[in-house]
N, C-alpha and C positions, 0 to 999 in steps of 0.2 A: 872671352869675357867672363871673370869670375868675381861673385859678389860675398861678402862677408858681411852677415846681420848680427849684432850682440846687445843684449840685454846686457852694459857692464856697470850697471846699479852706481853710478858716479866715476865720472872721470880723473878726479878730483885726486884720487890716491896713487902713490908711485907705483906699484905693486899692479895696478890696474891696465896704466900706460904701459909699463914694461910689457907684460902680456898684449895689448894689444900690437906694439911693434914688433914682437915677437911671431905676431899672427901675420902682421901686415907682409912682413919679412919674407916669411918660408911660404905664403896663397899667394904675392902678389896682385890681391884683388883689382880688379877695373873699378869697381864700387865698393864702401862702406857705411852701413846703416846704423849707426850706433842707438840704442834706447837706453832710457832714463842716465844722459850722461850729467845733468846735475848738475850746471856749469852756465852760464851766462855765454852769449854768442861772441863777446871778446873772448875767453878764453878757450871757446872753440877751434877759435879762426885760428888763433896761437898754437895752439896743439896741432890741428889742422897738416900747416905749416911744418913743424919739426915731423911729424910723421910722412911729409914728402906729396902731400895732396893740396891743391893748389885753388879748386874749383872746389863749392860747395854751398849747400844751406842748411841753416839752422834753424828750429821753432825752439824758442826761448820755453825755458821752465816757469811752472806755475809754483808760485811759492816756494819750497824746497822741491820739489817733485815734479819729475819727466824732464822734459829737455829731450827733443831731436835730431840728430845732425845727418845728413847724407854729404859723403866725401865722394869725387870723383874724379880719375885720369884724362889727362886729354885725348887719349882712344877712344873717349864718349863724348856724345854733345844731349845734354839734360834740359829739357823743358817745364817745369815744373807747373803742372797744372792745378794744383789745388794742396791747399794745406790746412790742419789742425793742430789741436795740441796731442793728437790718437795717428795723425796719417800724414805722409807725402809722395802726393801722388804724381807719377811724374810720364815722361813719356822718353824714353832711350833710344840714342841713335848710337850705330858702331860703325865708326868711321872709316873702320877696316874694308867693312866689306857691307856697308851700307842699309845693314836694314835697322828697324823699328821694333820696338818693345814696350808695352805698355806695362809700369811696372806700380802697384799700391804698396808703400813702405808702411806696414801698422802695428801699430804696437797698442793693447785691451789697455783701457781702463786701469790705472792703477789705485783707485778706491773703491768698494765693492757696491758702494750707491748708484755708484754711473754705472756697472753692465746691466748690459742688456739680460733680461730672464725671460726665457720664453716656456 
């Protein structure tokens, strides 16, 4: 089971998509956690789709900015325990060979008011 995380700053552009089927292509990921994909959850699902992943959720963007999405194969079964507009958090089962994995999908703060300073 291998997972591919990308921070691809909008989805939105060809050049973008390319590279990411390009990724999808030669890792074969079990999982894909995309950040700030910039896109509304139709045009997720749409993409989604052409890129061969079937299963999935999405937290909508806030204004122009973030946007969520975690894609996954049917080799996995996905529980989704909690969500924001920063995290999804979920609980992974591999079907293969049956265990469990707790997994926090996160992505900081993208305006510098919201982090945290400690």
């Amino acid at each position: 089971m291998s997972h591919l995380s990308w921070n691809c700053r909008g989805l939105g552009r060809a050049l973008i998509v390319q590279k990411l089927r390009e990724l999808i292509h030669s890792h074969a990921p079990s999982m894909v956690f995309l950040m700030e994909a910039k896109l509304n959850n139709h045009r997720v699902s749409m993409l989604k789709r052409q890129l061969g992943f079937f299963k999935g959720f999405c937290v909508d963007l806030v204004g122009l900015a973030g946007g969520l999405t975690l894609w996954w194969s049917p080799e996995v079964d996905v529980e989704i325990l909690a969500f924001d507009k920063n995290l999804i958090d979920t609980i992974v089962k591999n079907r293969d060979d049956g265990t469990h994995y707790r997994f926090s999908w996160i992505y900081g703060p993208s305006y510098r008011e919201e982090k945290l300073i400690f």
